[in-house]
N, C-alpha and C positions, 0 to 999 in steps of 0.2 A: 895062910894062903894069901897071897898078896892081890890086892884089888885092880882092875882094870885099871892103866895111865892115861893118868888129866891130860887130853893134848895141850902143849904148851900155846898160850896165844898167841898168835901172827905178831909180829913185829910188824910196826908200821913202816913205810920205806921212808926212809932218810932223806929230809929236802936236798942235803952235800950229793946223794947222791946221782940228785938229776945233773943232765947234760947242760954244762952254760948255757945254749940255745934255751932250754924249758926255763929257767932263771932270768933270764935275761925279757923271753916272752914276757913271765907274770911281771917283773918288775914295769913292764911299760903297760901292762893291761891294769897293773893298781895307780900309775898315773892318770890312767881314763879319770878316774875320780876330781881332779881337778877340772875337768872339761867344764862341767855346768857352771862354776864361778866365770869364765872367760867372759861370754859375752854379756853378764849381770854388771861387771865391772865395768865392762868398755861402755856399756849403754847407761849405766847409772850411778853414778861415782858419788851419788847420796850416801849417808848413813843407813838409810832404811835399803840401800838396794844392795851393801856390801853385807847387810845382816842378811839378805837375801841369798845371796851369794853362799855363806855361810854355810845357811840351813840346806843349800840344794845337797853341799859337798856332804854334811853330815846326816840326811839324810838318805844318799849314795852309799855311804860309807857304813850306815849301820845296816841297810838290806844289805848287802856285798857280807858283811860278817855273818850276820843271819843265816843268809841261804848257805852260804861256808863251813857252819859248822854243821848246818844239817846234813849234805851232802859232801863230801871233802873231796871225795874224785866225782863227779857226776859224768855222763854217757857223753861220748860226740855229737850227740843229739844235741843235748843243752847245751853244750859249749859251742856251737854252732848261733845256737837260738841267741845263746848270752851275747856273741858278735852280731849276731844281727839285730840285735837291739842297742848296742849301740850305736851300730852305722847309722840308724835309722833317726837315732839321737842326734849325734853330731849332724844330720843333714839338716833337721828340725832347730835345732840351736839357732842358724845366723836368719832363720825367717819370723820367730817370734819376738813379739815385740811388747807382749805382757809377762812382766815379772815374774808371778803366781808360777807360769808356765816351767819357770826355770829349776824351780822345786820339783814338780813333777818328774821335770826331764831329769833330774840329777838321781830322783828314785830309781827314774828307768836305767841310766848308765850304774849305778852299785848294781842293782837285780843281775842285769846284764854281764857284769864280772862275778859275781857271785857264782851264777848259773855255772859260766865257765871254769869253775874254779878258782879263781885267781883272788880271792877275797881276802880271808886273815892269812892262811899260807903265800900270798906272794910275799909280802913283806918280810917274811923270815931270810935274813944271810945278808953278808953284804953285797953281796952280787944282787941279789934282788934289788937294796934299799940303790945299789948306783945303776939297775937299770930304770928304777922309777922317778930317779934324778935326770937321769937322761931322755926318757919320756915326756917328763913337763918342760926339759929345755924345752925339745921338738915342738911339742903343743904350741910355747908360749912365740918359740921364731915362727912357727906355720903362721898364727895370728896377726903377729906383729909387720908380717911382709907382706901380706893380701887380706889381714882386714877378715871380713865374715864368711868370701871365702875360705881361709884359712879355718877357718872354727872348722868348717864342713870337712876338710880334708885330714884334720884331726880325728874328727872322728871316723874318719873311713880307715884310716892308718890303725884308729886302737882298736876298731871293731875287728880287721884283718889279725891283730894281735891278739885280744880275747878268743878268738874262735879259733886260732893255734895253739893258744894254751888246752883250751878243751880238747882238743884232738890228741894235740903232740905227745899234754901227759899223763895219757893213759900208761898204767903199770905194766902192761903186758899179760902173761899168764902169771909170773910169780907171786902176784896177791891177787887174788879173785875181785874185779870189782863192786864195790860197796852198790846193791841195791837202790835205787834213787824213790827216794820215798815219800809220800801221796802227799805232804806238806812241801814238798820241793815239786812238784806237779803244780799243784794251786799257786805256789809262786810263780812258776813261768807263763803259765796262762793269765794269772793278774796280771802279770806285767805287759804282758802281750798286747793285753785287753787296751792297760793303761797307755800305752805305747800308740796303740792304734786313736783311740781316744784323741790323744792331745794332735797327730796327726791332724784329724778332722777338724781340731778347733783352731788350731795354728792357719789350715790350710784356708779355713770360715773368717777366719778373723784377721788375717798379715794383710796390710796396706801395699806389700811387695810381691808376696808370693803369687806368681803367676801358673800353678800346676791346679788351683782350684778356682778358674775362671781367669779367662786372660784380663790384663787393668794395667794401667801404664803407671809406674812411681817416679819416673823420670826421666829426662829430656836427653839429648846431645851431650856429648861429655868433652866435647872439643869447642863446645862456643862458651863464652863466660855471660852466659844467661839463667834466670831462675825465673822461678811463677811463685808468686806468692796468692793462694787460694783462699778462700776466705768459704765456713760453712756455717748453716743452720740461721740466716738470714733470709728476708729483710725485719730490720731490726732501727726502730725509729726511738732515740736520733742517730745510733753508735753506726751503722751501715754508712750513710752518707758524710758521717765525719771520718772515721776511715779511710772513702773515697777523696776526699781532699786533702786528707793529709799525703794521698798516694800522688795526688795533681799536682803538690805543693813542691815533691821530688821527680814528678815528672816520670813517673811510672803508670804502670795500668795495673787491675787485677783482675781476680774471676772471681766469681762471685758464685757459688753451689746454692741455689736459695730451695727452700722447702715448702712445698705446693699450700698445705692450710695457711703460711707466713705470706704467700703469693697473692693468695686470693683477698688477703685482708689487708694487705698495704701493696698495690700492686704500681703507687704512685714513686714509690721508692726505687723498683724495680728499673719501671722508665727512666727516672733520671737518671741510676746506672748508667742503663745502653745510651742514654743521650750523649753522655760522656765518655763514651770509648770505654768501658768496662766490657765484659765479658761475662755472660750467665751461663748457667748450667744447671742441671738436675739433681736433685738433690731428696729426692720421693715424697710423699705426698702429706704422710701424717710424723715422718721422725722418729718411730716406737722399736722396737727390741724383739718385732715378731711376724713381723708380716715381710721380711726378708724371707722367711720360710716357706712360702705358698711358692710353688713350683710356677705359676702363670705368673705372679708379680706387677698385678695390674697399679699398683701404686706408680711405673714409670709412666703407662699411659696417664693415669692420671694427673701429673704432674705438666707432662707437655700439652696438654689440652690448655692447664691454667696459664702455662706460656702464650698459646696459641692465641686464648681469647680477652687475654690482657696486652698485650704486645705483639702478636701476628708473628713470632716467633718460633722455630722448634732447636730446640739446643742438641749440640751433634753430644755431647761429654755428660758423661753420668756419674756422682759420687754415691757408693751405697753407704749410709747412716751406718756410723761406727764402724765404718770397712767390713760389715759383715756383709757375704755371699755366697753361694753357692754356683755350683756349676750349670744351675739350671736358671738361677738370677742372672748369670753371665750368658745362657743363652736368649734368655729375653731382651737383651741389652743391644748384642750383637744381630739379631734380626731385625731389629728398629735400626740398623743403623749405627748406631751409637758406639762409643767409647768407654770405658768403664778407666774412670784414673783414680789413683790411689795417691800414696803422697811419701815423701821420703825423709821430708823433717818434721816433728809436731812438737809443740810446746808443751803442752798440758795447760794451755791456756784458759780452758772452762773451769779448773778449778783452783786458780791462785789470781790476787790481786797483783800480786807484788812483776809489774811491769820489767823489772832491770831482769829478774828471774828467766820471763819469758823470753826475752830479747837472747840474752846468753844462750839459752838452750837451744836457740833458732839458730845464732852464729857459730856457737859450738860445732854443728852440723851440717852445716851448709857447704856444698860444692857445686862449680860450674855443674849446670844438669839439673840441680833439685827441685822438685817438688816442692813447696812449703805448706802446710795449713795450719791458718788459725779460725777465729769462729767469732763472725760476726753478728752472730744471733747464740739463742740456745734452744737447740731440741724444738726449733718453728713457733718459740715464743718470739711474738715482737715485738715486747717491753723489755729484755734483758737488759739488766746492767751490763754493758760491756766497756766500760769507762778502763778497763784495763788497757786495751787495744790502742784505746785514742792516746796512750801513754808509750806505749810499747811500739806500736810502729815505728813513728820518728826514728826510735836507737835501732834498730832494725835499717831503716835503709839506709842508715847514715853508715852502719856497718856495713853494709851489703855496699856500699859504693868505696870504702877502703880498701874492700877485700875485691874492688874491679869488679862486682858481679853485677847485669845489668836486670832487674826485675821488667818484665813484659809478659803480655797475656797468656794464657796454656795455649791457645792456636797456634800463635806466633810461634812458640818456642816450638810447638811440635810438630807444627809443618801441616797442621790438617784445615776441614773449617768448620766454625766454631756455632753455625745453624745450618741446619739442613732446608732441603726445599719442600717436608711436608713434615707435618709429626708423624 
């Protein structure tokens, strides 16, 4: 007597079989993956920053397979969520300004296709592999013609692609789809997690980003003027040699000085303003934690030591290592105050090598910019800063080839640079 028939297994459906449009999607949602090298490259064309680069892509690329083969059609849910992670990415890209970041974000953009599908199956066919050639063109012209906007618009473009793929290629009724299983849950919500995370610290930590506390990174964009800022001073003797080498080109600076460096060389400070410099706020102790106290008494602090060393209250406020909060930006804005951030940096606290910093300054510099360097360190005021007294000079010698005229942050930005009470 013959035994009950083995149902035969489901055949899987045929990638030939999907519509060019579903092909064509994944192929541009597996281009996403190049997204997080863009701006590692544009900002740091080092060997360490292209290893950087590297690793975001590869590790993008191994979540994306990962979640892919756990779930191979996942829900419109996910595929949704996978675009909306990386819209959220690419927006996040042109405002960070710490590498590390970029690894992250490259997690989040693979998860994010992953989710959607689009992971080891886009890449199958050649319709795929020349819609993911025609993707990174797109990416690489969006870039190339607007710069960090462009990065942002890219990824609005792949996120809208990712999250089509999730929708579009569902199977229909003729395969049942595949359950989406408790390790592809933990994925989306890690990522979610991690997505939101860096959010916060991009948005705590960008010298530009203006969505978590308003702070100006730069001037006019039609006068051929810049500011060259100077932080974490006074600093005896590097502060006042600085200052002369700025007299000697017949420029001004600003000068962010740091209230403990204030109160202990405040003779430095004077000669500054005697000299047509420019001070500012620069908080009290310098440390990596009191930016968190939601009152933020460190700014009052600071402008008292103005007040009763110099009879001054400074309108401009730099917060230590750009970090902030939207509650630091509101104590800043009730005082009065200005909160400026900065649009070029050297990395001049941690190299000798002067031609280095100079380059890095002129590399970046456009009418409008911000600049800082640091003519103290962390409200020490013995630093060696013998780098600076090297680096300026090629510095403004550039900056007047390239027509750009350095003058105070007031000047440049039209406001005034003391108030009439702390």
């Amino acid at each position: 007597m013959p035994g009950p028939e083995t149902p035969a297994p489901e055949a899987a459906p045929s990638e030939a079989s999907d519509p060019p449009l579903v092909r064509g999607l994944r192929g541009l949602a597996t281009a996403a993956l190049a997204l997080p090298a863009v701006p590692a490259v544009a900002a740091d064309r080092s060997p360490a920053g292209l290893v950087l680069s590297v690793l975001a892509v590869g590790a993008g690329a191994a979540a994306a397979a990962w979640v892919a083969r756990r779930s191979a059609r996942p829900g419109p849910l996910l595929g949704v969520l996978g675009g909306v992670l990386v819209v959220v990415v690419g927006w996040l890209l042109p405002q960070g300004d710490v590498a590390p970041t970029t690894v992250l974000l490259g997690v989040g953009v693979g998860v994010g296709i992953g989710l959607a599908g689009a992971g080891v199956g886009a890449v199958r066919g050649v319709e795929a592999a020349g819609g993911a050639v025609v993707g990174i063109a797109l990416l690489a012209a969006l870039v190339a013609v607007d710069g960090v906007h462009g990065t942002a618009w890219a990824g609005l473009i792949d996120g809208v692609a990712v999250a089509a793929v999730g929708v579009v290629a569902a199977r229909g009724a003729a395969v049942p789809p595949r359950r989406t299983s408790t390790s592809v849950r933990a994925v989306a919500a890690v990522a979610a997690v991690l997505v939101a995370g860096v959010t916060f610290w991009v948005g705590a930590n960008s010298p530009t980003a203006t969505w978590f506390g308003s702070q100006v990174s730069h001037g006019p964009r039609d006068v051929r003027e810049v500011a060259i800022t100077f932080d974490d001073g006074p600093d005896d003797p590097y502060t006042l040699r600085v200052a002369r080498i700025l007299d000697e080109h017949r420029a001004k600076g600003t000068f962010f000085m740091v209230g403990k460096a204030l109160d202990r060389r405040p003779d430095i400070a004077r000669a500054l303003r005697a000299d047509g410099h420019l001070l500012g706020n620069h908080s009290y102790q310098h440390d990596s934690w009191r930016w968190l106290d939601p009152r933020y008494p460190e700014l009052e602090r600071t402008q008292q030591a103005f007040r009763r060393h110099l009879g001054i209250c400074p309108t401009f406020y730099r917060a230590p290592h750009g970090q902030h909060t939207p509650l630091l930006a509101h104590v800043v804005g009730d005082k009065g105050m200005t909160m400026i951030g900065w649009e070029v940096s050297a990395g001049d606290w941690k190299t000798k090598d002067a031609r280095l910093v100079a380059r890095r300054i002129l590399d970046g510099v456009k009418p409008g910019s911000i600049i800082v360097l640091h003519d103290g360190l962390d409200g020490s005021v013995t630093a060696d800063r013998s780098v600076l007294v090297r680096a300026v000079p090629l510095i403004l010698d550039g900056l007047e080839r390239r027509h750009l005229r350095p003058v105070r942050l007031d000047a440049m930005l039209g406001e005034r640079g003391y108030g009439d009470h702390c």
